[in-house]
C-alpha positions as CSV (number, residue, x, y, z in Angstrom):
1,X,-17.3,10.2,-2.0
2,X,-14.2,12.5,-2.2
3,X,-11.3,11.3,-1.1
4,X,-8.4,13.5,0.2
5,X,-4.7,11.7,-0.4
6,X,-1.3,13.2,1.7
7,X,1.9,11.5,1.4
8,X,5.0,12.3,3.5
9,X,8.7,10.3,2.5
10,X,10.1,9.4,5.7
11,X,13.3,7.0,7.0
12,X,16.7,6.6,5.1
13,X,14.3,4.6,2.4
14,X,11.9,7.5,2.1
15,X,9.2,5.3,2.4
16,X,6.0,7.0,1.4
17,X,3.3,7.0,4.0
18,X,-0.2,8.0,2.8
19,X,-2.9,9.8,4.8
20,X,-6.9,9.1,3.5
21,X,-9.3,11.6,4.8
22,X,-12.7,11.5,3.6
23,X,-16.2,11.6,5.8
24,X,-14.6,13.3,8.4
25,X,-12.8,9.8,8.8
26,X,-8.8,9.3,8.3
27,X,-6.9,6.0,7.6
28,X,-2.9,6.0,7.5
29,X,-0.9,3.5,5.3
30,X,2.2,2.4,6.0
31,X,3.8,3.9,9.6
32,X,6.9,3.6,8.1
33,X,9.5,5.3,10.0
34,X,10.4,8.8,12.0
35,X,7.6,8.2,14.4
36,X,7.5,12.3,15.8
37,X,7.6,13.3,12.4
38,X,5.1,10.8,11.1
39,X,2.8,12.1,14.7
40,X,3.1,15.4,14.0
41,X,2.3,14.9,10.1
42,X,-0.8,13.3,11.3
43,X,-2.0,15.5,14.0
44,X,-4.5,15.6,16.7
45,X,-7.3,14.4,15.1
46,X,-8.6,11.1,15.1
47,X,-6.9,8.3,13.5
48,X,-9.2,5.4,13.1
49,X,-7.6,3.0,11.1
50,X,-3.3,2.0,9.8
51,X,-2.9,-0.4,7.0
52,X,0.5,-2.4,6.6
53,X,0.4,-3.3,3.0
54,X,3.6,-5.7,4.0
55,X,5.3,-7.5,6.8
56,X,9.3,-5.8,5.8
57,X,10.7,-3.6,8.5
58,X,10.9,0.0,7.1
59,X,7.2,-0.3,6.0
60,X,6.5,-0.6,10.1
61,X,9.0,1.0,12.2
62,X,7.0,3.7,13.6
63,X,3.8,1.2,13.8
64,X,4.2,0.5,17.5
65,X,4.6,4.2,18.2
66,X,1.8,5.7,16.2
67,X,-1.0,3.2,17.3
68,X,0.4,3.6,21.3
69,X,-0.1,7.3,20.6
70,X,-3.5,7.0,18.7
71,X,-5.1,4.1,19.4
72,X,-5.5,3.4,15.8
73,X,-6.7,-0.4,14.9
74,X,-3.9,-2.2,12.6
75,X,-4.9,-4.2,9.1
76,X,-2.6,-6.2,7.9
77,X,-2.9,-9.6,5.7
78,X,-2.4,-13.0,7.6
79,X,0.5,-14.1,5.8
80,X,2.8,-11.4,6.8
81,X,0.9,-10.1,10.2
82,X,3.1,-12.1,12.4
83,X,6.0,-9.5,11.5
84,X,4.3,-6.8,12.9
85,X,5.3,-5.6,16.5
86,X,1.5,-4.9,17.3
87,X,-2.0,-6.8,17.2
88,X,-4.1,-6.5,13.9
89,X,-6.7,-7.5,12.4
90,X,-7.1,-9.9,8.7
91,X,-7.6,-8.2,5.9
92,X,-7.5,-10.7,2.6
93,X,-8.3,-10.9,-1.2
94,X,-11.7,-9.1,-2.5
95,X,-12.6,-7.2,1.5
96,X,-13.4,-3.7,1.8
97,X,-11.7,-0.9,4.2
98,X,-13.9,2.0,4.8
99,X,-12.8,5.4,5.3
100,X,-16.0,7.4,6.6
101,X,-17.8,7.1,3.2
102,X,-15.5,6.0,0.6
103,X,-14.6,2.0,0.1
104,X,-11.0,0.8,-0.6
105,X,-10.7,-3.1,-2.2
106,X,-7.6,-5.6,-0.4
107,X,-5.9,-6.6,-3.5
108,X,-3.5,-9.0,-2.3
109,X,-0.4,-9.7,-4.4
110,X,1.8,-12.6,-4.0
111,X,5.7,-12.4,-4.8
112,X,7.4,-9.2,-2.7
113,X,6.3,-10.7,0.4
114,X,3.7,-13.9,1.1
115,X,1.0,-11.0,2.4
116,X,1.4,-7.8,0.2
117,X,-1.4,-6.1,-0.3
118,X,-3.1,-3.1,-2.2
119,X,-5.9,-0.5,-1.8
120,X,-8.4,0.8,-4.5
121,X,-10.4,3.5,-4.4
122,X,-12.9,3.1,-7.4
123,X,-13.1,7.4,-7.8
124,X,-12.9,9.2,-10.8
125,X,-9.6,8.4,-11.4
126,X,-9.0,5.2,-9.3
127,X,-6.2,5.3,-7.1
128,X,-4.5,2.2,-5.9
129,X,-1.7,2.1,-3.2
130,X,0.5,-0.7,-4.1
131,X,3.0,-0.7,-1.2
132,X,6.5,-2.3,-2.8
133,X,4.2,-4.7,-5.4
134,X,4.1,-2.0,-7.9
135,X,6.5,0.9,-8.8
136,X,7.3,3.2,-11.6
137,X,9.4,1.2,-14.1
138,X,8.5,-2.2,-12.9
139,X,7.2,-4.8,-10.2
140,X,8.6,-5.2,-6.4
141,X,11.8,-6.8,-5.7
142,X,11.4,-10.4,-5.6
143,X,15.4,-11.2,-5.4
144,X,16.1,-13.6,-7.8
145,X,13.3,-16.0,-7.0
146,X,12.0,-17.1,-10.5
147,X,8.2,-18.6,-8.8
148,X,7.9,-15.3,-6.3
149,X,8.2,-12.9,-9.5
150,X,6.1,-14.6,-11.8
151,X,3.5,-14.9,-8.9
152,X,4.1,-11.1,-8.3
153,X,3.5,-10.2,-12.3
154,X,1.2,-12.4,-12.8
155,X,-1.1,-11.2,-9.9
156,X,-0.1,-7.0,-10.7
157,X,-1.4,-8.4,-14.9
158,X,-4.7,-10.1,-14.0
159,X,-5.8,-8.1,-10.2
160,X,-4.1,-4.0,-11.2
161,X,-4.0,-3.9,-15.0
162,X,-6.6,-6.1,-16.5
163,X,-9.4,-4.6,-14.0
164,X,-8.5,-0.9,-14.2
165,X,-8.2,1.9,-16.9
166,X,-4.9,3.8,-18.0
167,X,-5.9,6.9,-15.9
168,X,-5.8,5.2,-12.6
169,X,-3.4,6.7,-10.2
170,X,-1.0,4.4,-8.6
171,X,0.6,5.7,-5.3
172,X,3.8,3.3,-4.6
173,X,6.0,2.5,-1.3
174,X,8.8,4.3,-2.8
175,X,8.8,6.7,-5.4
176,X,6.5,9.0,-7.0
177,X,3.3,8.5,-8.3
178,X,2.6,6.9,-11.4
179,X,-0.2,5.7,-13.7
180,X,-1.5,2.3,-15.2
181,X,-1.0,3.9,-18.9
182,X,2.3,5.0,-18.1
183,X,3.8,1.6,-16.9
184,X,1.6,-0.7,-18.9
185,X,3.7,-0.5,-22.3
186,X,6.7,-2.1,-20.0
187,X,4.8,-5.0,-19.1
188,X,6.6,-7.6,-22.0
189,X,10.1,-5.8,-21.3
190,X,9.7,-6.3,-17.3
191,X,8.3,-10.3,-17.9
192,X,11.5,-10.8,-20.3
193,X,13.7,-8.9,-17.9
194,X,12.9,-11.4,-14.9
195,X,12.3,-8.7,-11.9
């Protein structure tokens, strides 16, 4: 149940896409931008599966191009699926993605956008790809809008950091990685802070 993690920053956001390999299977988050560079990052072999963890543009601008060139299926969540410039399929709350033999859990997380969503891989340490809910230093941008950040901190509290230990790994949208016992001393500073 090994589970092999590459991340390239593309786009003027550098936007992190990740590449999952495991079983001989391989899953891309987040076709984010730079579609020949993302292509060639990927390479020939088979790409099975994309996951859009949310419906904003430079999460998705080289979606179109990557599944025309690979045939990969799309997941995305309902709420923010209609963004998308291609077909997908729902992925919600509590399912389970496969990559050839290892399992990654939807988290979905209300406040960035209506459909964010995470992946967890339960290894030894986790790993959870939290697309723009979760950064180092804080929670996603939820501009101002007092309901759509507490929803957004309460549902990172209760679904990321109540579940899982300090050691687990968190791959972000942005950024580079971080871990639960790194940010979790910040949690009281980013609730008073409002964002």
């Amino acid at each position: 149940m090994t589970l092999r993690v590459r991340s390239l920053s593309v786009g003027p956001g550098d936007n992190n896409a990740y590449l999952l390999e495991a079983g001989g299977d391989r899953l891309l988050i987040d076709a984010a931008a730079e579609p020949a560079r993302l292509l060639a990052w990927i390479g020939p072999e088979p790409l099975a599966t994309i996951v859009t963890t949310h419906r904003h543009g430079d999460h998705w601008g080289a979606l179109a191009e990557v599944v025309a060139a690979t045939g990969a299926r799309v997941l995305a969540h309902p709420a923010d699926a209609g963004a998308l410039p291609v077909a997908t399929d729902p992925i919600t709350d509590g399912d389970t993605v496969r990559v050839g033999d290892v399992d990654l859990e939807v988290i979905h997380l209300v406040g960035h956008t209506p459909g964010s969503v995470a992946l967890l891989h339960r290894g030894d340490p986790p790993q959870i790809f939290t697309g723009d809910s979760l950064f180092p230093g804080g929670v996603g941008n939820t501009w101002g809008d007092a309901a759509a950040f507490a929803s957004l901190l309460r549902d990172v509290t209760t679904k990321i950091f109540d579940r899982l230990p300090d050691g687990t790994v968190v791959w972000p949208g942005h950024g580079k990685p971080t871990t639960l016992g790194a940010e979790r001393p910040s949690i009281p500073e980013w609730r008073a802070r409002g964002w």
